[in-house]
C-alpha positions in Angstrom: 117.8 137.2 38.0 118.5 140.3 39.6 119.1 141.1 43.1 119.8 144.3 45.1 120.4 143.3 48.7 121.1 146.1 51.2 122.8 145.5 54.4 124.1 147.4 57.4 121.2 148.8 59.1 120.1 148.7 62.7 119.4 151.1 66.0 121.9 154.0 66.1 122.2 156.9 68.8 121.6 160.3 67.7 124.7 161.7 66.4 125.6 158.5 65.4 127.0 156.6 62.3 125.7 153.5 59.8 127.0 152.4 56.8 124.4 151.0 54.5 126.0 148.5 51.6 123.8 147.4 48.5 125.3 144.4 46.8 124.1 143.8 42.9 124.0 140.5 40.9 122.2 140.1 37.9 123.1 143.6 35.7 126.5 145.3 34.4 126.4 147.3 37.4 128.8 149.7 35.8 126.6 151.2 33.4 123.7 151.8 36.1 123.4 154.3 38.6 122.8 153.9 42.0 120.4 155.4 44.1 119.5 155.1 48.2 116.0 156.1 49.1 113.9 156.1 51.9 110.5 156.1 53.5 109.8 157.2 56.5 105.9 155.6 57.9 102.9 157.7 56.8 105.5 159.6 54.5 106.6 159.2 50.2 109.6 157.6 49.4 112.1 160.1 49.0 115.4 160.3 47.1 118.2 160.1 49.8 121.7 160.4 47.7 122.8 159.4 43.7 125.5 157.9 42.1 126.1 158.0 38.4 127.8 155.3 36.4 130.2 158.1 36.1 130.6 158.6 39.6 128.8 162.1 39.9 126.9 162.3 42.9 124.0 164.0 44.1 122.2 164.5 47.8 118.5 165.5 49.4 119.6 169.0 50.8 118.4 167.2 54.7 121.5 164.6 54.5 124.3 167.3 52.6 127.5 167.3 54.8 126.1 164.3 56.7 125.9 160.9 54.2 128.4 160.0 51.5 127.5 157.6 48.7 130.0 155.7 46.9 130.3 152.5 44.6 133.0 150.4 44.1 132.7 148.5 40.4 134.9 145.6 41.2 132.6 144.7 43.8 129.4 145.0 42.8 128.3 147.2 45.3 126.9 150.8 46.6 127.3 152.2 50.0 126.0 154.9 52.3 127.9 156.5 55.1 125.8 158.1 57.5 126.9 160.2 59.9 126.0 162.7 62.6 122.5 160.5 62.0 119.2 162.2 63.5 115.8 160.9 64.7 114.2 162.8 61.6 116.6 159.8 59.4 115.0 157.2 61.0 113.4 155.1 57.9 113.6 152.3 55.4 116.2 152.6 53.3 116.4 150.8 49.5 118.8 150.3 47.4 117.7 151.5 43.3 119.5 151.0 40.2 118.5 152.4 36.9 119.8 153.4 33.7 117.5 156.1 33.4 117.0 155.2 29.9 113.3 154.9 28.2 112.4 151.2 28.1 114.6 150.3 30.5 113.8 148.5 34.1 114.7 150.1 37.4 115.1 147.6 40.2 115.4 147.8 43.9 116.1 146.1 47.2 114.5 144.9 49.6 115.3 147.7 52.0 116.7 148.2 55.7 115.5 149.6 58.6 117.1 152.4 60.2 116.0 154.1 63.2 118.2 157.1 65.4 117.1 157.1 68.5 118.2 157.4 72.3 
């Protein structure tokens, strides 16, 4: 069975920090990359930051500078350091991995709330 299950979210200040964690059980989390999303309400998911299985990222031009994604294989897990957070980042955040291979199943957390504001 597999399970994505992100942690670390919560009320922050603007200017503020969060660091989001995504635990993984269930898949050879080394050949998957990991993604964060997020939706803010009345808005479309959005891609947030990327991690290849490689360890190539990539970031939404709105969090460049601001949010660092990293995974650490031994554990299992992707993070997201937020930082300098604004109101306009206040959303659900989830957890993805995929192989991003035809035929193949993409899975995601449950997600965690994160709202910047005073």
């Amino acid at each position: 069975q597999v399970q994505l299950v992100e942690s670390g979210g919560g009320l922050v200040q603007p200017g503020g920090s969060l660091r989001l964690s995504c635990a993984a059980s269930g898949i050879v989390f080394t050949i998957y990359a990991m993604s964060w999303y997020r939706q803010a309400p009345g808005k479309r998911r959005e891609l947030v930051a990327s991690i290849t299985s490689g360890g190539s990222t990539n970031y939404a031009d709105s969090v460049k500078g601001r949010f660092t994604i990293s995974r650490d294989n031994t554990k299992n897990t992707a993070s997201l350091q937020m930082n300098s957070l604004k109101p306009d980042d206040t959303a659900v955040y989830y957890c993805n991995a995929d192989r991003h291979v035809v035929g193949t199943t993409a899975y995601w957390g449950q997600g965690t709330q994160v709202t910047v504001s005073p």
